[in-house]
C-alpha positions as CSV (number, residue, x, y, z in Angstrom):
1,X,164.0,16.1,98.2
2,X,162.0,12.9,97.4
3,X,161.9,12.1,101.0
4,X,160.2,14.9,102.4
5,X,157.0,14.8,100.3
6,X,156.9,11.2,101.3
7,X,157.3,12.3,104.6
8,X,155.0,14.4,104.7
9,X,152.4,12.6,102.6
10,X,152.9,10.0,105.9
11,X,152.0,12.5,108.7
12,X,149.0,13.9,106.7
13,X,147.6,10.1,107.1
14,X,148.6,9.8,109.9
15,X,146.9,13.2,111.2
16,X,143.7,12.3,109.1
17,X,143.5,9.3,110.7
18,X,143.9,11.3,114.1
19,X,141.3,13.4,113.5
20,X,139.0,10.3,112.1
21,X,139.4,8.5,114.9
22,X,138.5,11.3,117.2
23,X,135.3,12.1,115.1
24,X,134.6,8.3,115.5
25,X,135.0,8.3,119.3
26,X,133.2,11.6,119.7
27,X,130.3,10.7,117.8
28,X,129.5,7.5,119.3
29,X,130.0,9.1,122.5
30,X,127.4,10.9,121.5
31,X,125.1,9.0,120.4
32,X,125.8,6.7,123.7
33,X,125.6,10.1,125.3
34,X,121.8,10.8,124.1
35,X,120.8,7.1,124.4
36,X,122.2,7.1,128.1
37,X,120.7,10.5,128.6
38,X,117.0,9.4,127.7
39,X,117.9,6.4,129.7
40,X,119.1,8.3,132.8
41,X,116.2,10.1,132.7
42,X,113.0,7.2,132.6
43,X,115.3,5.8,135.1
44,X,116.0,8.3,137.4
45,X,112.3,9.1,137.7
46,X,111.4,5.5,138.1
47,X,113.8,4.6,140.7
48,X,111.9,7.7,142.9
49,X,108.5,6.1,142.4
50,X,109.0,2.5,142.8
51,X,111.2,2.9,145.9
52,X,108.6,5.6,147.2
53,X,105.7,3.4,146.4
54,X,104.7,6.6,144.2
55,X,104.6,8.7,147.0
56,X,108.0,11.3,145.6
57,X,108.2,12.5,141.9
58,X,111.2,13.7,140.7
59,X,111.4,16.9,138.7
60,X,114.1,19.0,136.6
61,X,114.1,21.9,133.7
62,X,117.0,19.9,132.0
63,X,119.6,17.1,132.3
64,X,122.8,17.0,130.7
65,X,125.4,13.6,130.5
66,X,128.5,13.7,129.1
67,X,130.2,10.3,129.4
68,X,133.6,11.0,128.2
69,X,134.2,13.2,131.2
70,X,131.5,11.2,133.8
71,X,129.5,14.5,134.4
72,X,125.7,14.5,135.4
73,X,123.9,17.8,136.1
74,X,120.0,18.3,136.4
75,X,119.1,22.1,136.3
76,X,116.5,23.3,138.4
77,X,115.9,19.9,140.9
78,X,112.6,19.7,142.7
79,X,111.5,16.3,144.6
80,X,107.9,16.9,145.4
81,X,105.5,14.6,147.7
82,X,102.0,14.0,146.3
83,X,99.1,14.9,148.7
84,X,96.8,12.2,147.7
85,X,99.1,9.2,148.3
86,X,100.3,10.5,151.1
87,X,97.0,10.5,152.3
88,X,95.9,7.0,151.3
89,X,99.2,5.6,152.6
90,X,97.7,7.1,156.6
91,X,94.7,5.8,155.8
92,X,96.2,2.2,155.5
93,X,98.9,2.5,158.2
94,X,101.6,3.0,155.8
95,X,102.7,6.0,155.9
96,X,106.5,7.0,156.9
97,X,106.9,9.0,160.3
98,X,109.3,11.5,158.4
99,X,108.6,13.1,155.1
100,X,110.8,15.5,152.9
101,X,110.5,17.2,149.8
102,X,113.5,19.7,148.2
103,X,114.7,22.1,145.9
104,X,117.7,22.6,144.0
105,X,119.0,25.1,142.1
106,X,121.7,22.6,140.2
107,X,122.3,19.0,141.3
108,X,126.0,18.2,140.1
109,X,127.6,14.7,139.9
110,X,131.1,14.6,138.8
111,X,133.7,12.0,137.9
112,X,130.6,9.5,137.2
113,X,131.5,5.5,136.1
114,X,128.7,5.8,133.1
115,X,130.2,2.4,131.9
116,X,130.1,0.8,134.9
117,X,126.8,1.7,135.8
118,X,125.0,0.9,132.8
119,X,127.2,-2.5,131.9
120,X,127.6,-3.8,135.8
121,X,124.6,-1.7,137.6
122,X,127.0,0.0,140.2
123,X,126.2,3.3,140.8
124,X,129.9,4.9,141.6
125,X,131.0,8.9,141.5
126,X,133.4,11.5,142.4
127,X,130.8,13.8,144.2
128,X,127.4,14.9,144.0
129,X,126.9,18.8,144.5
130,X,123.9,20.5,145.8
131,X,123.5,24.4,145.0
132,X,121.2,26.5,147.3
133,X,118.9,23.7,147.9
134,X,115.9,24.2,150.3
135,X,115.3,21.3,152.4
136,X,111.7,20.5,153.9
137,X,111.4,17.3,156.6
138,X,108.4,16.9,158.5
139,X,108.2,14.2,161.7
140,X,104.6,13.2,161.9
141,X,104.2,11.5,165.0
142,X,100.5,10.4,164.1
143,X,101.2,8.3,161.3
144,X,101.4,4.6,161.7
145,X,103.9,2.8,159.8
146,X,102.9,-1.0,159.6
147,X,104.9,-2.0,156.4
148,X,108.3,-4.0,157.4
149,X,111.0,-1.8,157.5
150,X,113.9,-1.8,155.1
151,X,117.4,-0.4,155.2
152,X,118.9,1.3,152.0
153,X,120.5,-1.5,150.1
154,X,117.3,-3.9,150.3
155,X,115.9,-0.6,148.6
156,X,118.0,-0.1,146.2
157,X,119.0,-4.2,145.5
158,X,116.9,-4.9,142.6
159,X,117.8,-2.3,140.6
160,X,121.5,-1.2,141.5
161,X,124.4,-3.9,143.2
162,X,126.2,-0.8,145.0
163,X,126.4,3.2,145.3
164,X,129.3,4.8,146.3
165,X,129.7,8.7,146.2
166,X,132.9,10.0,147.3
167,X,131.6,13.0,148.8
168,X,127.5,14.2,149.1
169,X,127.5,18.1,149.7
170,X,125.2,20.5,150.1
171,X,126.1,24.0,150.5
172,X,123.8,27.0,151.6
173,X,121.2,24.8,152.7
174,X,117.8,26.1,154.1
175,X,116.3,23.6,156.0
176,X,112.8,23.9,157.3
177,X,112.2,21.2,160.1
178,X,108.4,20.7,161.4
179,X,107.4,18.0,164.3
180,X,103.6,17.0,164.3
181,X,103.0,15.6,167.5
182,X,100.2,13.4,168.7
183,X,97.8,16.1,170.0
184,X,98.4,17.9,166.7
185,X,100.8,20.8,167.8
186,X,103.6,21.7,165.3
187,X,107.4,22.3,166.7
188,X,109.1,24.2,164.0
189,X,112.5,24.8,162.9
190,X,114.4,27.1,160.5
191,X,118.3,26.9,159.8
192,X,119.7,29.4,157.0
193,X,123.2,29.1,155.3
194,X,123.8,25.5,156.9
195,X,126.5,22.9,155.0
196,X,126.5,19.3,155.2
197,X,128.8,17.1,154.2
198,X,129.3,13.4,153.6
199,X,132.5,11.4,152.8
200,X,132.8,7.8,151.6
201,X,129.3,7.0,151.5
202,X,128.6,3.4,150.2
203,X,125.9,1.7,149.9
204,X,125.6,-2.0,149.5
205,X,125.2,-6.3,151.1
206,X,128.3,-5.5,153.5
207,X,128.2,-1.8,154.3
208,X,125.6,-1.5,156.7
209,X,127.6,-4.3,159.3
210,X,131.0,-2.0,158.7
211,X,132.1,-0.8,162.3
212,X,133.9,2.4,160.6
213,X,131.0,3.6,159.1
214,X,128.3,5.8,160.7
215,X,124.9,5.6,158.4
216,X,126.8,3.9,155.6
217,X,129.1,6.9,155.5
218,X,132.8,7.0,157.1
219,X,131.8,10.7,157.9
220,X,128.8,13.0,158.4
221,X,130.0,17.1,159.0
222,X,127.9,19.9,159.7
223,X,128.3,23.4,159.9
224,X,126.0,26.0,160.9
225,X,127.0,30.0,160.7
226,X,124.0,31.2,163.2
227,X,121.1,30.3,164.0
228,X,119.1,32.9,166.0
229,X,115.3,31.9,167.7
230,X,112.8,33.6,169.3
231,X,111.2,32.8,172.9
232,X,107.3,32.2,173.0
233,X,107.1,35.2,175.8
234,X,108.9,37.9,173.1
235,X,111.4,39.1,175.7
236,X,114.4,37.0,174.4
237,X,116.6,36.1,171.7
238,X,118.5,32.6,171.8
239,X,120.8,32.8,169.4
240,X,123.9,29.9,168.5
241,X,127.0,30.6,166.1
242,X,129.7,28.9,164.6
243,X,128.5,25.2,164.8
244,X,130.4,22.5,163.8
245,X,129.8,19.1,164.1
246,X,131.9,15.8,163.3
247,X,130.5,12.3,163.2
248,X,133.6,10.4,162.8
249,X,134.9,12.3,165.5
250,X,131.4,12.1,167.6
251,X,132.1,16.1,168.2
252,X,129.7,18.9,168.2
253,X,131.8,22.3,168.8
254,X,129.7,25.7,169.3
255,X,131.4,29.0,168.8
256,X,128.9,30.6,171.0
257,X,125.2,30.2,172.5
258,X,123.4,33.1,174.3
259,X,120.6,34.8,175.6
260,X,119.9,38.6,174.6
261,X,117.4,40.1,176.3
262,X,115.0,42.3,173.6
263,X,114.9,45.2,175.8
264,X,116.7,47.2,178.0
265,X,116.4,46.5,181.9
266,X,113.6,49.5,182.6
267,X,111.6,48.4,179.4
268,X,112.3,45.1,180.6
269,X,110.9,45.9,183.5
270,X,107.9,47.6,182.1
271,X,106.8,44.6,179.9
272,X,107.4,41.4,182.4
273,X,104.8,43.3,184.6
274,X,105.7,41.1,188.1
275,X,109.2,40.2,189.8
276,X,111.2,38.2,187.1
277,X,114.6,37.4,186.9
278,X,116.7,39.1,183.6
279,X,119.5,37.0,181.7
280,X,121.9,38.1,179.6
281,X,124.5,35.0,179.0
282,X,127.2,34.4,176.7
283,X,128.4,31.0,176.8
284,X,132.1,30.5,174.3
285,X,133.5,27.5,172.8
286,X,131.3,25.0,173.6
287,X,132.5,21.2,173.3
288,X,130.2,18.2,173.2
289,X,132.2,15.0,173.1
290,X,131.0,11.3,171.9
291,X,127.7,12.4,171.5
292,X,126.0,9.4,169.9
293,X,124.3,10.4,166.8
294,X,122.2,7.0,166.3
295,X,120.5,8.5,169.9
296,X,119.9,11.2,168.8
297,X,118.5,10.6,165.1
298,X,116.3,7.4,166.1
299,X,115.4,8.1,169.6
300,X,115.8,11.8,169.9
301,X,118.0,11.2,173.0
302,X,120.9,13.9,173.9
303,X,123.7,11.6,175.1
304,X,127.5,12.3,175.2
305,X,130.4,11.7,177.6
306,X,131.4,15.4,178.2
307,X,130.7,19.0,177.6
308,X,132.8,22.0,177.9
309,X,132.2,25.5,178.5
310,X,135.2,26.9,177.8
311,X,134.3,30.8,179.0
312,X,131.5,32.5,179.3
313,X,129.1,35.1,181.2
314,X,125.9,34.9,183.1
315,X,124.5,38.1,184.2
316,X,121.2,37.9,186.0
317,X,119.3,41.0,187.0
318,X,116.1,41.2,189.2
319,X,113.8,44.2,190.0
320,X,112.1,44.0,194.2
321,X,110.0,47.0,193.4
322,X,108.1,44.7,191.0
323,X,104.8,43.1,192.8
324,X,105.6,39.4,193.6
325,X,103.9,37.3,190.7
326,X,101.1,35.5,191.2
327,X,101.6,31.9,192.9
328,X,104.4,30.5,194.0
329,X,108.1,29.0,193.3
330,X,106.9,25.4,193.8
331,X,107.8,23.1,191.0
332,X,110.7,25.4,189.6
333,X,113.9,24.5,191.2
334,X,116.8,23.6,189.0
335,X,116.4,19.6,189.8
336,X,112.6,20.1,188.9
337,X,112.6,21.9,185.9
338,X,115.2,19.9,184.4
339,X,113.1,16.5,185.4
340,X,110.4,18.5,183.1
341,X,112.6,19.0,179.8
342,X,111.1,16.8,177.0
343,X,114.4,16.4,175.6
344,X,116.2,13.3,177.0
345,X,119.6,13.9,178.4
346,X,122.7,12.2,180.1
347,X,126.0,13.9,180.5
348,X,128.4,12.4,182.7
349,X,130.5,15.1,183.2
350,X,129.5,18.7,182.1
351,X,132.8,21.4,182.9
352,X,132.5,25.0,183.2
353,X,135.5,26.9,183.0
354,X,136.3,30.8,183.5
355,X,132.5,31.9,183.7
356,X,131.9,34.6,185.1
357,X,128.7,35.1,186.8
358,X,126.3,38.6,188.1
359,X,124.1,39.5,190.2
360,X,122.1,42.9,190.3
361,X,118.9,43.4,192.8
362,X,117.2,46.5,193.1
363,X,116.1,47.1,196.5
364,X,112.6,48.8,196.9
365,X,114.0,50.6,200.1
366,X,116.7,52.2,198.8
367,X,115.8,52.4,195.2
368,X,119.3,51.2,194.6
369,X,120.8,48.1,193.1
370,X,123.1,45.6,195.0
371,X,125.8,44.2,193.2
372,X,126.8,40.3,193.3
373,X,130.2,39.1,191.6
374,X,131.4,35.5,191.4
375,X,134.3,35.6,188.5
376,X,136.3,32.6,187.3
377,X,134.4,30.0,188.2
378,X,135.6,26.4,187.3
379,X,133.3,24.3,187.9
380,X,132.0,20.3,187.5
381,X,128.7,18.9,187.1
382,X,128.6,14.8,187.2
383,X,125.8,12.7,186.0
384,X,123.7,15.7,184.5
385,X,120.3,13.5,183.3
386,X,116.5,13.3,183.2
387,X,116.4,9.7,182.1
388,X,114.4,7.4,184.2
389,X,116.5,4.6,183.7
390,X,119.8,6.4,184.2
391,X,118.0,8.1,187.6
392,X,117.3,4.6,189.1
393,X,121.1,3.9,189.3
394,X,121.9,7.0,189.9
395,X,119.7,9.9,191.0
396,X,121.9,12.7,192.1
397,X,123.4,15.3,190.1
398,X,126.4,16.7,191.9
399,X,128.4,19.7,191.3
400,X,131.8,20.9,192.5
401,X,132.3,24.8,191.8
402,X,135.8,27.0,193.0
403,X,135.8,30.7,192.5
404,X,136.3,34.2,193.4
405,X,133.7,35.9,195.5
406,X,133.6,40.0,194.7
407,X,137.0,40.4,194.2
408,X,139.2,38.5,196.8
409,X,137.0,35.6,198.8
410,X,138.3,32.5,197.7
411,X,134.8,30.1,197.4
412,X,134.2,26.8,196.7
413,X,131.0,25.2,197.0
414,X,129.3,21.5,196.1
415,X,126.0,21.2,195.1
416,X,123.6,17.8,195.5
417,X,119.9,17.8,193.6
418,X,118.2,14.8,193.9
419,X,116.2,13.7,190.6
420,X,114.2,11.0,192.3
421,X,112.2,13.4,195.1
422,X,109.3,15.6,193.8
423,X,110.2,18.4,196.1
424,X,113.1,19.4,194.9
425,X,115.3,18.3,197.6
426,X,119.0,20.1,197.8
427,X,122.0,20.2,199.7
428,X,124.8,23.3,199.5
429,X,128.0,23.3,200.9
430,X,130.6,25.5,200.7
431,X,133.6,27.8,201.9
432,X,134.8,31.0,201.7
433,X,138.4,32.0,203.0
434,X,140.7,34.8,202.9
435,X,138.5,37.8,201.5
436,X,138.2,41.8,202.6
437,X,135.2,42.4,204.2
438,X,134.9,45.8,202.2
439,X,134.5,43.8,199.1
440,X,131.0,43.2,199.9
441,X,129.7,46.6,200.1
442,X,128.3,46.5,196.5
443,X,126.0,44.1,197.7
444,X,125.3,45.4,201.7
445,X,125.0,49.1,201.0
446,X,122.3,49.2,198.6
447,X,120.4,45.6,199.6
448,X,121.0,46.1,203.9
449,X,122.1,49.4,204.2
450,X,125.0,48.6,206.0
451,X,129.1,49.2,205.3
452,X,131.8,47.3,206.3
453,X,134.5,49.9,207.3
454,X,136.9,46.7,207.9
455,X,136.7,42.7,208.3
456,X,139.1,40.3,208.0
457,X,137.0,37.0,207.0
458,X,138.9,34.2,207.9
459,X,136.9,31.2,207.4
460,X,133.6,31.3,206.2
461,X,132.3,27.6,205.9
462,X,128.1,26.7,205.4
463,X,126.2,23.8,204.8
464,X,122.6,23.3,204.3
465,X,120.0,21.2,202.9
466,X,115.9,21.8,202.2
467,X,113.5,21.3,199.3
468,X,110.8,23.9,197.4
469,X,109.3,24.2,201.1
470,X,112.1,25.2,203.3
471,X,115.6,24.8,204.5
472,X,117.7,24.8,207.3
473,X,121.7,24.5,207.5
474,X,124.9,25.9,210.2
475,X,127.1,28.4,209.4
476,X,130.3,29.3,210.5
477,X,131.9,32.8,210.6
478,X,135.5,33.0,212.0
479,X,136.6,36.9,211.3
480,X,138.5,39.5,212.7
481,X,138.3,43.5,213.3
482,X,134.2,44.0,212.3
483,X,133.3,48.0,212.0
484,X,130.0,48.8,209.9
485,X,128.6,51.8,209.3
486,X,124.5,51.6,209.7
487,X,123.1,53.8,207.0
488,X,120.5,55.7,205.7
489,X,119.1,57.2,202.0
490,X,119.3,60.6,201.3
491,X,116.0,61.8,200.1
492,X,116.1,62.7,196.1
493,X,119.8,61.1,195.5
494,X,121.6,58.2,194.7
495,X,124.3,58.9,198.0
496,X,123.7,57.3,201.1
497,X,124.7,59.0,204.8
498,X,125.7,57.6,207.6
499,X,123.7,56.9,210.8
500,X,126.2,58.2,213.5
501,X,124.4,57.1,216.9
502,X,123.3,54.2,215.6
503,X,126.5,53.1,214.0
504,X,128.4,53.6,217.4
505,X,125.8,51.9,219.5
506,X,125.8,49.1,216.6
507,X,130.0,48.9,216.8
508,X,129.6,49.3,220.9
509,X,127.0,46.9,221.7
510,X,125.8,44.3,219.4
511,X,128.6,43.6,216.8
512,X,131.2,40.9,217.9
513,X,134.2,42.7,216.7
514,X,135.7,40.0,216.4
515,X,135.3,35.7,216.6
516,X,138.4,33.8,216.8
517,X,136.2,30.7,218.0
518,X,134.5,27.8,216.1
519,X,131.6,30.7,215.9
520,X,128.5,28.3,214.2
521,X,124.9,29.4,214.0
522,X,122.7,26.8,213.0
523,X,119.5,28.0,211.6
524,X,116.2,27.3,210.4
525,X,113.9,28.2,207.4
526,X,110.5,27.0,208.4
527,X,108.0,26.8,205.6
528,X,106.1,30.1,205.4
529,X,104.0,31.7,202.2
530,X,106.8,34.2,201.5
531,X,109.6,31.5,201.3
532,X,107.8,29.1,198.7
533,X,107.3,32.7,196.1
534,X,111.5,32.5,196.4
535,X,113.4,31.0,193.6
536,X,116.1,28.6,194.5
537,X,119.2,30.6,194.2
538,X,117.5,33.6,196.3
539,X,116.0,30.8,198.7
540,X,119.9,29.5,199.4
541,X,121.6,33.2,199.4
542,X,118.8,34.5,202.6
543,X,119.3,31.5,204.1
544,X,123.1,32.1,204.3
545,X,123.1,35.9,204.8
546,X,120.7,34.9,208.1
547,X,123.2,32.9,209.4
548,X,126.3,35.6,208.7
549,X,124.0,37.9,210.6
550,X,123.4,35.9,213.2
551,X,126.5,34.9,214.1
552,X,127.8,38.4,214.1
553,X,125.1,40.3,215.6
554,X,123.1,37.7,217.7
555,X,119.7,35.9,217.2
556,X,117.0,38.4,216.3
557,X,119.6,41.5,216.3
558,X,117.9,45.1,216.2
559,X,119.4,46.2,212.4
């Protein structure tokens, strides 16, 4: 019985001198814990100006530390850029080509090394958190910066030996993005609801030279729900989803990119005034591998090994009943426009697969609309650039395309542009092999008013070359069994009726009914005013329907 109050006598100590210690500990944390605080917060505000040269000032409603569990947050985070330094620093040249300022809702940093910042001035944490922060960068291309440039750790060495953050993230991000140029013009930019994060970032005298990291980072991730923009004429909307984009894997995947029309075809119509071609494309599960992110942040450069198109549409739709805009085509094929783009870009290889592509005309005679189908097309592009450098070892951008032609024609076809000649200089080649004449009805009926009752098309094979001006190239049109039906528009309807006399004397005299033989055409496009107002796709498809037509019905045939 004498034992247990003695016992218990013990534990009592024991627990008192628990529950002193613990009142010790937390109240010197404390008081560390204010004293760090006030601390944290001169310095904070003083490592923004002196490294800024007072240009940034750092503001927050509240900052709380608590050292026991290395926690940091700062409540309401704004870092704002002073007009009137800003200003003095152009007047003297030193003034930084990009500018930022940002918001923050709550600025998080967790699993913090208080001790080992304040006793060995290393800066090292678990994470740092942004919440809804809004993100502004400006790149003023006017400013000249003559001060010598320093990377991070020469900025940071006199007041810090290291910083390491195991992860920098900010979610639901708005970032506003605005490019001054040198005549003054503004480029801007608006992304909603985009995430960035970065792991293993370090900062210090060796990290800089480390081949595995990227910016001081081992990894840099982006991600980007949608993004939807607006073309200058008001008939379009470009819109991107799903983006992701890895720099330790040097991969940018996009769920999708289109372009939606903002109208209908007949309000379409109605607004673009003059011929214009429509598109409507959906382009799925884009790939973009090795680009090189140091290109692209310091010189602005778009280069990468190989992108992918996984599957996709392109449907194009073009209205002949329109008057013929003003001028002329000169100066817009592909090879030209893409010289013109003031993005720089080299792909080797770029690879379409399983695209499907449309073509609708409406023919002012008829009133009707042809119908153009090229589906599961797999196609290559090589050496896709508009970089002068890259063009003198190389100028030719060459593509290698197979698919099937309305239905049943087996094509392939090989494209050459040359980047070095102003004119736009082409050559097409191609073949076409085991397809139903009847298939192409969709396109002859409404755009030539003609049928194909039967046709076995053997071999169709084509080659031709030309520029903006004209082109020329030989066809040849191996087929068997050729009926057609010559046809005419019934007044007030869509239906269409047959021409009987004509048809006969068509089938009788003129058509070839059939051509076993090495039948070539070799044809001309000369360089007339109505052949420079054609774009480069309609330029190549007259060119080769002449040469069909001649070969089956003759030079200058009556229909």
């Amino acid at each position: 019985m004498q034992k247990r109050p003695l016992f218990l006598r013990i534990w009592k100590k024991v627990l008192l001198s628990i529950i002193i210690l613990i009142l010790l500990v937390l109240g010197a944390a404390w008081y560390i814990g204010q004293r760090w605080n006030k601390q944290i917060q001169w310095q904070l505000k003083a490592y923004i100006q002196d490294m800024s040269d007072s240009l940034y000032t750092l503001r927050y409603a509240d900052l709380d530390l608590n050292p026991i569990t290395g926690s940091l947050t700062l409540e309401k985070v704004s870092l704002i850029r002073d007009p009137d330094v800003y200003k003095r620093l152009q007047e003297e040249q030193r003034a930084p080509k990009l500018i930022y300022s940002f918001t923050a809702d709550r600025v998080s940093l967790s699993y913090f090394r208080v001790w080992r910042y304040f006793m060995k001035k290393e800066f090292n944490a678990g994470s740092l958190v942004f919440d809804n922060p809004v993100v502004m960068l400006e790149t003023n291309l006017q400013n000249k910066d003559t001060t010598v440039r320093k990377n991070a750790y020469q900025n940071i060495s006199s007041k810090l030996k290291s910083l390491y953050l195991g992860t920098l993230l900010l979610s639901n991000t708005n970032l506003r993005y605005t490019v001054v140029k040198r005549d003054s013009s503004l480029v801007m930019t608006h992304l909603e609801n985009l995430r960035i994060q970065v792991k293993d970032f370090l900062i210090d005298s060796v990290a800089l030279e480390d081949p595995t990291r990227f910016l001081y980072a081992r990894n840099y991730e982006f991600g980007l729900k949608e993004y939807r923009y607006r073309t200058p004429d008001s008939l379009y909307w470009m819109h991107v989803a799903d983006v992701h984009y890895s720099a330790e894997e040097q991969m940018l995947r996009i769920g999708q990119f289109a372009v939606e029309p903002r109208y209908p075809r007949a309000e379409f119509d109605i607004r673009s005034k003059t011929q214009r071609d429509r598109f409507d494309v959906k382009l799925n599960n884009i790939e973009l591998a090795r680009l090189q992110p140091r290109m692209l942040l310091e010189h602005q450069v778009i280069w990468a090994d190989k992108l992918t198109i996984n599957n996709g549409v392109l449907d194009i739709y073009h209205n002949r009943k329109l008057p013929e805009p003003p001028g002329n085509k000169l100066g817009q094929y592909p090879n030209q426009l893409f010289k013109k783009l003031a993005i720089p870009i080299y792909i080797d290889s770029l690879v379409g697969k399983k695209t499907d592509i449309f073509y609708t005309e409406i023919n002012p005679k008829s009133d009707e609309a042809g119908k153009l189908s090229i589906k599961q097309v797999h196609g290559v592009f090589r050496n896709v650039t508009n970089i002068d450098s890259m063009i003198a070892k190389n100028s030719h951008i060459t593509a290698d395309l197979n698919a099937i032609l309305m239905n049943s024609g087996k094509l392939k076809a090989h494209f050459d542009f040359s980047m070095k000649d102003t004119l736009g200089v082409f050559g097409v080649s191609g073949q076409v092999k085991s397809m139903d004449g009847k298939d192409l009805n969709p396109v002859l009926k409404p755009l030539a008013m003609v049928q194909v009752k039967s046709c076995d098309i053997q071999d169709l094979t084509f080659s031709m070359t030309g520029n903006e001006r004209r082109a020329s190239g030989q066809v040849k049109f191996i087929y068997r069994n050729l009926k057609v039906n010559i046809l005419k528009k019934e007044e007030g309807t869509h239906e269409f009726k047959r021409k009987g006399l004509m048809s006969f004397l068509a089938n009788v005299l003129i058509i070839k009914d059939s051509n076993p033989a090495d039948g070539e055409t070799r044809l001309a496009h000369p360089h007339y005013e109505r052949d420079i107002k054609k774009s480069f796709f309609n330029l190549v498809w007259k060119t080769l329907f002449t040469g069909i037509k001649e070969t089956a019905l003759g030079p200058n045939p009556p229909i």
